[in-house]
N, C-alpha and C positions, 0 to 999 in steps of 0.2 A: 112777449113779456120778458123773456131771458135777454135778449139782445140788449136793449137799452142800458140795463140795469149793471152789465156783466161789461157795459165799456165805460161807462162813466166812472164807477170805483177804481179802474183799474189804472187805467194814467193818471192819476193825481199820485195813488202811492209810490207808483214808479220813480216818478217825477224829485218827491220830498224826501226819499231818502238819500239823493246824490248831493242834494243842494248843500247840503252842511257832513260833510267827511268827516272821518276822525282821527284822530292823532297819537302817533306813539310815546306816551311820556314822558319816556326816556331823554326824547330831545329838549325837554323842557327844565332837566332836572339843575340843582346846582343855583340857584336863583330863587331870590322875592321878589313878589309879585305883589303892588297895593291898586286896589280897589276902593270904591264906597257901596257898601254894603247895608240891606237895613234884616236886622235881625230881631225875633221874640224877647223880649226882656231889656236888650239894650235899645234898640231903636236902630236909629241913623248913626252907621261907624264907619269908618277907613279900617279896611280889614289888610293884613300883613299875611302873605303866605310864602313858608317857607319852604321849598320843594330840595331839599336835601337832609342827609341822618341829623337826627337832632332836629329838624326845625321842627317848629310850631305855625301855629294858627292863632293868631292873635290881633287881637281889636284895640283902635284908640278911639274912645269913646264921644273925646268931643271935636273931631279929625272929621266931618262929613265928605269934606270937598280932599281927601287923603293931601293935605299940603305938609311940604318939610319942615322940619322934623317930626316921624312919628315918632308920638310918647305911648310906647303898650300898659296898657291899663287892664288887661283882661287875656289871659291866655286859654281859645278854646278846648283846642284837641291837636295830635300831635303827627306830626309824619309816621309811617309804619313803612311804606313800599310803596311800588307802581305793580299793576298787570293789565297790558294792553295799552290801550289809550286811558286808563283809569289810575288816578295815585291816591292811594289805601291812608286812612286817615283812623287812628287809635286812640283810646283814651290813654292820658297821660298826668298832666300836673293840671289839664284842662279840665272843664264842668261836661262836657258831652264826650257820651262813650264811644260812638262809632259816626263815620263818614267818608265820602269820597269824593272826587274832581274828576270830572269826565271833562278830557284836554277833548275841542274841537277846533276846525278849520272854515274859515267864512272869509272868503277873498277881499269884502266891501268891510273887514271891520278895519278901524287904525289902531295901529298897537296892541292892546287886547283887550276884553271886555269880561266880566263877571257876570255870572249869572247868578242867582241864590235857587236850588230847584225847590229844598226842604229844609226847612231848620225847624227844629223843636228843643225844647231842654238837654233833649238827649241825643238827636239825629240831625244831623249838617252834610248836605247834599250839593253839590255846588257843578256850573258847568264856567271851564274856561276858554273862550275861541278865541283863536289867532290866528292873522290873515294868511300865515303858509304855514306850513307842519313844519317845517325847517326854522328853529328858535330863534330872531335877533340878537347876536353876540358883540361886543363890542371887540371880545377876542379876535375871532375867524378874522373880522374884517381888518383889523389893522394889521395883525401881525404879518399874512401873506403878503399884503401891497407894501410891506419897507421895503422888505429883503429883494423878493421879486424883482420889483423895478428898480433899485440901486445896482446889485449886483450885475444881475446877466445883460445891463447893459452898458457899461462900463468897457470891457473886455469883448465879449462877440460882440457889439456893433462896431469895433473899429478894425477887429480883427477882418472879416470875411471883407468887409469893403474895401478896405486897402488892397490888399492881395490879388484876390477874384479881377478886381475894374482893371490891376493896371499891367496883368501879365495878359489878358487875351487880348484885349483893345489897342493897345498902341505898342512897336516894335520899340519906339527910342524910350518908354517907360521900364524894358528892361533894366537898363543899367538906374535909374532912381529906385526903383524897386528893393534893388539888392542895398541899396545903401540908405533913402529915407524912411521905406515901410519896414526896415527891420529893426534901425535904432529909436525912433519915435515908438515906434508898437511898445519894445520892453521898457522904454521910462514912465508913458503914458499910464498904459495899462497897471504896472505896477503900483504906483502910486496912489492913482485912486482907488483902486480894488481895499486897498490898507486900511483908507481914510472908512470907505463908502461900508466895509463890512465889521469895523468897530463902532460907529458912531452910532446905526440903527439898534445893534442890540445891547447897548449901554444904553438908552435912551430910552428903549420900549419899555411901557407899562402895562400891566394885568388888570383885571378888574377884581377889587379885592374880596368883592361876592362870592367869584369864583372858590374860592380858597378858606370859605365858612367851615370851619369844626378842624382847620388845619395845624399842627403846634412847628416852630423851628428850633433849634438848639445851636448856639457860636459862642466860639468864644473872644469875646473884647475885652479890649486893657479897659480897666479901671483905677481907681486915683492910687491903690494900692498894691495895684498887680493885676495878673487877667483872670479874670473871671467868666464862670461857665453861665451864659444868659440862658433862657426861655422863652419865647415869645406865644402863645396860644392864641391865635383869631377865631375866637370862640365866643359865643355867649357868655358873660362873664368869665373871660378868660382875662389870665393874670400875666404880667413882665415880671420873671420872676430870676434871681440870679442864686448859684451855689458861689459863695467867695471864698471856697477854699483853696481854690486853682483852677483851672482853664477845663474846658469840654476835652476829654479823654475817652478814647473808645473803650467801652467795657465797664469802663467807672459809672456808678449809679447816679443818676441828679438830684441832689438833696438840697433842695432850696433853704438857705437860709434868710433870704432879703425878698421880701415881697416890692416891686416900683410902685407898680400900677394895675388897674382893674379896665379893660374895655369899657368906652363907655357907651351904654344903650342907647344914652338922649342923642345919639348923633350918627345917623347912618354913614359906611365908608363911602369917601368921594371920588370916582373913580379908583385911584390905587393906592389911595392913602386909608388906613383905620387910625378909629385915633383913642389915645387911652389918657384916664383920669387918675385921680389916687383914691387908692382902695385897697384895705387891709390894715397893714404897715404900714404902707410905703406911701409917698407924699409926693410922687411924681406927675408931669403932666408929658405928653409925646405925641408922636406919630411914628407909624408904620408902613410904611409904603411899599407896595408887590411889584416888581422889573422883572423885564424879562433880561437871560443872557444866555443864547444858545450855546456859549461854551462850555457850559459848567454841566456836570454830570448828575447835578443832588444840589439843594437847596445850600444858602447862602447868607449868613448872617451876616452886616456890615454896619461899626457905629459912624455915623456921619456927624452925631453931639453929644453930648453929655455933660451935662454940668449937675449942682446938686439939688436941682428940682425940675429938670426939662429931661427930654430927649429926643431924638430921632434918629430913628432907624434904618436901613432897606433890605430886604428880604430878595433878592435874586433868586429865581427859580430856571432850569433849563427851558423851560415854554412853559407861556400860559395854559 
């Protein structure tokens, strides 16, 4: 009687706890995440989760199929932290007081999948799997393959091959050696190295996700002098300028001129955010996040301005 009983329980559970791993949060953080979700009260929604400080939890209610643009109509409960594979869910400006996200791992899922475990009025329980514990970035991936392969091939591939091939190989390549592979090498080499390691980091872009609850501060000329800007990619964050004179170390920022309000109804597009009018101010613009490895500390730069548009770019050292 003990036999049977005592092997059949035993390898199934072995089995189902390997099949779905679980994942450290952390890698996830920094990023929304939409799903379709059906929840108590509302029904069939596109749920928005925000897995960094300040985000929320929040629903568009008539969004089943989660397509662009979500419009939030309902914020549940609010980010608080990660521990473990789990990210801690608080009440906040939301209807339900407590919940969590238990990040897991499923090789056969694509892209990533929601679960609902528990919702009630008060309790929202949720599981998210992804096909590896290591988070899809748009970052990680482009930024290594510019540099990478521009640069280090430029310079060592012409270097070692010239050299190496034509001093052991052939005696009457000496005297070419000393006179083609050394004046070709420093015109070649130098020139594109110039082109190949300014062009990629003027050019790279960030994902402006990345950079949710971020503010910058520059100063740009304006029709009547320079002026110290603000820019906040934030939830209802504002473009907001002091015009008494330019950003000054130590000087306070006292906005006087409100532009613009970020606007909700429009998620950022890769590296572009883009703002409406709100407040005061009667503006409409974009923001755009670049990368430039040369720079030490962020970078405000006006590319327009006229007296109801703008655009911006935001330079940062690395995404």
């Amino acid at each position: 009687p003990t036999t049977l009983p005592s092997s059949v329980p035993s390898s199934a559970p072995s089995a189902a706890p390997t099949a779905i791993p679980t994942c450290l949060a952390d890698e996830f953080l920094g990023k929304a995440y939409y799903a379709p979700a059906t929840l108590p009260v509302l029904g069939a929604v596109c749920l928005k989760i925000e897995l960094f400080s300040s985000g929320v939890i929040s629903a568009d209610k008539g969004n089943t199929n989660c397509a662009s643009p979500f419009v939030e109509d309902t914020v549940l409960i609010e980010y608080a932290g990660i521990s473990g594979n789990k990210v801690q869910l608080t009440e906040g400006s939301g209807s339900i007081t407590s919940g969590e996200i238990e990040i897991l791992q499923d090789p056969s899922v694509s892209g990533y999948e929601l679960e609902v475990k528990r919702a009630t009025r008060t309790v929202l329980k949720m599981v998210l799997t992804f096909p590896s514990c290591i988070a899809p970035s748009t970052v990680p991936s482009s930024a290594p393959t510019t540099l990478p392969t521009s640069v280090p091939t430029s310079s060592p591939s012409s270097m070692p091959s010239t050299i190496p091939s034509a001093a052991p190989t052939y005696i009457p390549s000496n005297v070419p050696s000393v006179t083609s592979s050394s004046a070709p090498s420093l015109g070649t080499s130098l020139a594109p190295s110039a082109a190949l390691s300014a062009n990629p980091t003027t050019a790279s872009t960030c994902d402006a996700i990345l950079f949710n609850g971020s503010s910058i501060t520059g100063t740009i000329a304006g029709p009547r002098g320079d002026v110290c800007l603000k820019v906040v990619l934030a939830k209802n964050g504002l473009v907001s300028a002091d015009t008494t004179g330019p950003c000054v170390r130590g000087k306070p920022f006292n906005p006087n001129l409100v532009l613009a309000t970020l606007d909700m109804s429009r998620l950022p597009t890769g590296e572009t955010v883009y703002y409406i009018p709100g407040g005061v101010g009667s503006y409409t613009g974009e923001v755009k996040i670049k990368e430039d490895s040369s720079l030490t500390k962020a970078k405000l730069v006006k590319k327009s301005l006229t007296s109801n548009t703008f655009e911006f770019d935001v330079f940062v050292p690395s995404c």
